[in-house]
N, C-alpha and C positions, 0 to 999 in steps of 0.2 A: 518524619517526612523524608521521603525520597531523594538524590543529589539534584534531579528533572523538577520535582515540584518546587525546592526550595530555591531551582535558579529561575523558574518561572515566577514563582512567587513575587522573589525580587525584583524581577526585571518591572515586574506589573507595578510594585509599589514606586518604583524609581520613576516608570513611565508617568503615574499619576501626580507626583511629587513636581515633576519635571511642568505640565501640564496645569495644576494649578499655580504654581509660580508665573507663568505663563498669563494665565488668564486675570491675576490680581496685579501683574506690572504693566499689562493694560488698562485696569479694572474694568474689565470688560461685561457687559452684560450677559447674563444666562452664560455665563460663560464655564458653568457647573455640567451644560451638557455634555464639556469636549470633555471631561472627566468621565461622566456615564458614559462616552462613546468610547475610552480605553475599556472600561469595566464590562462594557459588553460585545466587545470585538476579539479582547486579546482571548486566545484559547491555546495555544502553546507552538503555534505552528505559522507559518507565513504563510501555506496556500487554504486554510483553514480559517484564519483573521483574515483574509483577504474575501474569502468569499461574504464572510459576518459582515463587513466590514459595507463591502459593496452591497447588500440587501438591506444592511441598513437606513444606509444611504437614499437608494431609491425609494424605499418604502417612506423616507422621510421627505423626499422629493414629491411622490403621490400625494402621500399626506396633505401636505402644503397645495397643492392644486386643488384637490376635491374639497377642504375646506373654504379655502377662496370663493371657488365657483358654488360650491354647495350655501356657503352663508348669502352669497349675492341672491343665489335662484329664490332659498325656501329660506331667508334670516327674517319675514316676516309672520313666517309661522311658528308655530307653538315651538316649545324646544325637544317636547314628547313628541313631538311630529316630525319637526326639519332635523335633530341630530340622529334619529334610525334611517334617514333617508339619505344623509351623506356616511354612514358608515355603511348603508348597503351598495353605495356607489364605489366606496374604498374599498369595500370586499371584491366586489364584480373586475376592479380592475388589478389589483391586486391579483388575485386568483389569475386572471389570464396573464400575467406576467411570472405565474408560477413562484410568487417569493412564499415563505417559508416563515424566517425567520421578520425577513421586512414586513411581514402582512401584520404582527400584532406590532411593529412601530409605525404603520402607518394609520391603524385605528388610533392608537394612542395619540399620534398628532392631530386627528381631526378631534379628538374630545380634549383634546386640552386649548388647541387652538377656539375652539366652539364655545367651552365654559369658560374659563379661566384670561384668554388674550384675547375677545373680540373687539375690547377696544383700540389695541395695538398690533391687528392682527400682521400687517405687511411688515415693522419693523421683524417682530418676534419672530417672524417664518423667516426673515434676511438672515438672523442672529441666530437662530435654530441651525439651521446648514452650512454656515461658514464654521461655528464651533464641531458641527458634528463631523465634518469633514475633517476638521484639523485634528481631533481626538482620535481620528480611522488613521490620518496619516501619522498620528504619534504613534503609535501602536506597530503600527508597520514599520516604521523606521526602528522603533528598540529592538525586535526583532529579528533587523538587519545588523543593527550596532552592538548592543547587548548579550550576550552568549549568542550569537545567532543559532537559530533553534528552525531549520526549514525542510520540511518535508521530503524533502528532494534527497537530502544527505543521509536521513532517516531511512529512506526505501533501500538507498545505496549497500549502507551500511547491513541493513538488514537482508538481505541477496548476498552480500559475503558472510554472512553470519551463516543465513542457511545451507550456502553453498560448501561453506566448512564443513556445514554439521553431517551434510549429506554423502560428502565425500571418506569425512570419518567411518561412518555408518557403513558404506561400502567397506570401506578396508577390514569391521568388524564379522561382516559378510566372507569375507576373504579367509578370513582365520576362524570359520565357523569349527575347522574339528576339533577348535581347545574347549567348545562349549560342553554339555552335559550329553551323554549318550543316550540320554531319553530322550530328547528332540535338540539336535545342536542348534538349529536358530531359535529356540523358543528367548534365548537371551537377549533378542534384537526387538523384542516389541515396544519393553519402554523408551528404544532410542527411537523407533519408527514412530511411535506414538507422539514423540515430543517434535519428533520433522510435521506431523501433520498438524500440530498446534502452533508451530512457527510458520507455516506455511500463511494457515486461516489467519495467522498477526498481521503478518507482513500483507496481505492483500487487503484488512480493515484499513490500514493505514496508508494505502495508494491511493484512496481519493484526493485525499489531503496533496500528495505529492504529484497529482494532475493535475490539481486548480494553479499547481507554481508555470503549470508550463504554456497555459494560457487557454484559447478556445478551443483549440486545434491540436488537443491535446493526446489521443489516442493517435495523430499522424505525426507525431515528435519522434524523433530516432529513438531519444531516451525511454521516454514509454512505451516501446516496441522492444526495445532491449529487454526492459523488466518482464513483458509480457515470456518472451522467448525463455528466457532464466525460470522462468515460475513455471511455465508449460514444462521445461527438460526435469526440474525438482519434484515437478507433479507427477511426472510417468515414472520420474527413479524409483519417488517411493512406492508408489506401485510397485513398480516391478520387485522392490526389497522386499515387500509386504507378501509378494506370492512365493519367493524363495522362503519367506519365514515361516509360512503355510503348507510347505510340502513335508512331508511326511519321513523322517530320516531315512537317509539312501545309504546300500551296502555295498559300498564302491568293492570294497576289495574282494570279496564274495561270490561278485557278480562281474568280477574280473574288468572293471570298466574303470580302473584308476586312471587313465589318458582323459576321459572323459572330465574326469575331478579333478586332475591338476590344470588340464587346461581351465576350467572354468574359475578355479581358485583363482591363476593368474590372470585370466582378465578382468574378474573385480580388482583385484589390485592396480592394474592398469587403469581401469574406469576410476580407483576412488582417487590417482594418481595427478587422473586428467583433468577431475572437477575439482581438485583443490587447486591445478592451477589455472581451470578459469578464475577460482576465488582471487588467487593470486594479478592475474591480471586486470581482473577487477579494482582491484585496489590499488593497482600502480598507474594508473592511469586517471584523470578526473573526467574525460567525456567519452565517448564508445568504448574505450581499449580499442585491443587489437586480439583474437584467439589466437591460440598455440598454433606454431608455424606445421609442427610436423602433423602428419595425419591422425585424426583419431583412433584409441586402440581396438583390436578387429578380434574377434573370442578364431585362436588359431585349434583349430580339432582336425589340422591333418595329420597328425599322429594319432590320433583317436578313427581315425577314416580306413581302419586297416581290413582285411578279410576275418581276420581273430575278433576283432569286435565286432562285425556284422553278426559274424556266428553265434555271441554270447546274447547278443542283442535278440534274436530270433528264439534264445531259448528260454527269456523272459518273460515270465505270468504278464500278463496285462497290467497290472496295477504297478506291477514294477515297471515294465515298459512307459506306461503314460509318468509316471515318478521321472524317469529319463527326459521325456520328448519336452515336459514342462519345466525342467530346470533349465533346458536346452533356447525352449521358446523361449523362458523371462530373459535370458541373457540376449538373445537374437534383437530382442525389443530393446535394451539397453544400450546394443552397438548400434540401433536406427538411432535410438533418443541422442547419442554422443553426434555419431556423423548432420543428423537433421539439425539440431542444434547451432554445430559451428559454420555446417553451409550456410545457414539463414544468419548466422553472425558476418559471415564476410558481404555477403551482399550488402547488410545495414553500414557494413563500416564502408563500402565503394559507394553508397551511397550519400553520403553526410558532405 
């Protein structure tokens, strides 16, 4: 088992440990459900238990009404007759409240309140929701107290992860002419490849760290930050993935070494600049702040000469476009850098 599973594990077991101790130095009735409401809320995250936690809830809240009303209306009919008529009423309402996970706890509470408690149906519904409630709030609170384990720190964490990885990647960009002279970037796919399987992680795992930020949660700085972060890692590697697709170029040949050094050093400078956004990421716990000096600019005024117009004019086409698209990914790279931290200062004058 994993270091995550076996502290999740624990926490779960503590929680329930915690919970029915709890429930026996009240000796409290049905008091087994605040037990079932740890077992099926906790899932390893705070905004993740929190949404279980809340759909259980309601659905158990429904539950309880439709039974009520349902045994009042149809409890002198048959039970093949009046219990599909309050479960299709807990379906219909259910459903237009969109629950999910609450819709099969709120069937469950009308068939057990129906079979099993009609003769104690009002305590049993009192004692159903004050346990269920307080097994969603233990849950939540070990979470908070207990290795805290929250979504939010998880996304964080993972935006400097990729933002590492990405800025590596770059710099291996950079040093592309130590690769193999049969295609120097063909050595960058398995890293490109692992940026886009980090990419697609760290995005499964933002919903979870939207529900921590509330309703309004697409209008949070934070979750506009992450969005920017992922947009600028989404186009890098793009743009990596089209450098790694171009076809070996013969800089020196073709007499356009300005062109190649300049472009070496602005991935350097680029992979420079996103490790220290990583860096400022990580020194800061709410917006940061981006890098004060300006982002780095790909310089080809020494590449801007009459001798290179010349050389450039006397290039085959396929060599020419070989040129204009190593030229374009980077041109895209210095917008991805500048748009990037413009839209970071605005967030942070905004907060």
């Amino acid at each position: 088992m994993s270091g995550g599973g076996l502290r999740d594990s624990l926490r779960l077991a503590a929680t329930v440990t915690v919970v029915n101790g709890f429930t026996h130095l009240f000796d409290g009735d049905f008091g087994y459900y605040a037990s079932m409401a740890v077992l099926s809320v906790s899932v390893g995250t705070y905004g993740n238990t929190l949404e279980l936690g809340r759909q259980r809830l309601i659905g158990t809240a429904v539950g309880a009404v439709v039974v009520v009303v349902g045994y009042r209306a149809w409890g002198d009919l048959p039970v093949v007759v009046a219990l599909p008529l309050a479960l299709l009423l807990a379906r219909l309402i259910a459903g237009s409240l969109r629950l999910s996970v609450g819709y099969s706890v709120c069937c469950f509470m009308v068939v057990m309140g129906w079979l099993s408690h009609e003769q104690e149906l009002f305590g049993w519904i009192q004692l159903r929701l004050v346990w269920t409630a307080f097994g969603i709030l233990m849950a939540l609170l070990s979470l908070r107290l207990l290795w805290p384990a929250r979504a939010r720190i998880q996304q964080r964490q993972g935006l400097q992860d990729l933002l590492r990885a990405v800025g590596q990647t770059l710099e291996s960009a950079a040093a592309g002419r130590a690769a193999t002279q049969e295609h120097p970037q063909r050595w960058l796919e398995p890293q490109i490849r692992q940026l886009h399987r980090s990419l697609l992680s760290l995005r499964d795992q933002r919903q979870g760290a939207l529900l921590e930020l509330g309703p309004l949660a697409s209008q949070h700085p934070h979750a506009r930050l992450w969005a920017l972060f992922d947009q600028a890692c989404e186009q890098l590697i793009l743009d990596l993935d089209d450098l790694r697709r171009l076809p070996p170029a013969d800089w020196h040949g073709w007499e356009l070494e300005g062109i190649q050094h300049a472009g070496e050093a602005f991935l350097q400078a680029a992979a420079s600049r996103v490790l220290q956004w990583q860096d400022q990421l990580a020194r800061a716990p709410g917006l940061s702040q981006p890098p004060a000096a300006d982002p780095p600019a790909l310089a080809l005024a020494a590449a801007q000469t009459t001798a290179v117009e010349q050389r450039c004019r006397q290039l085959k086409a396929d060599q020419l476009t070989r040129v204009s698209t190593y030229l374009m990914a980077l041109s895209r790279m210095q917008h991805t850098l500048e748009s990037s931290e413009g839209q970071w200062r605005e967030l942070r004058q905004r907060e």
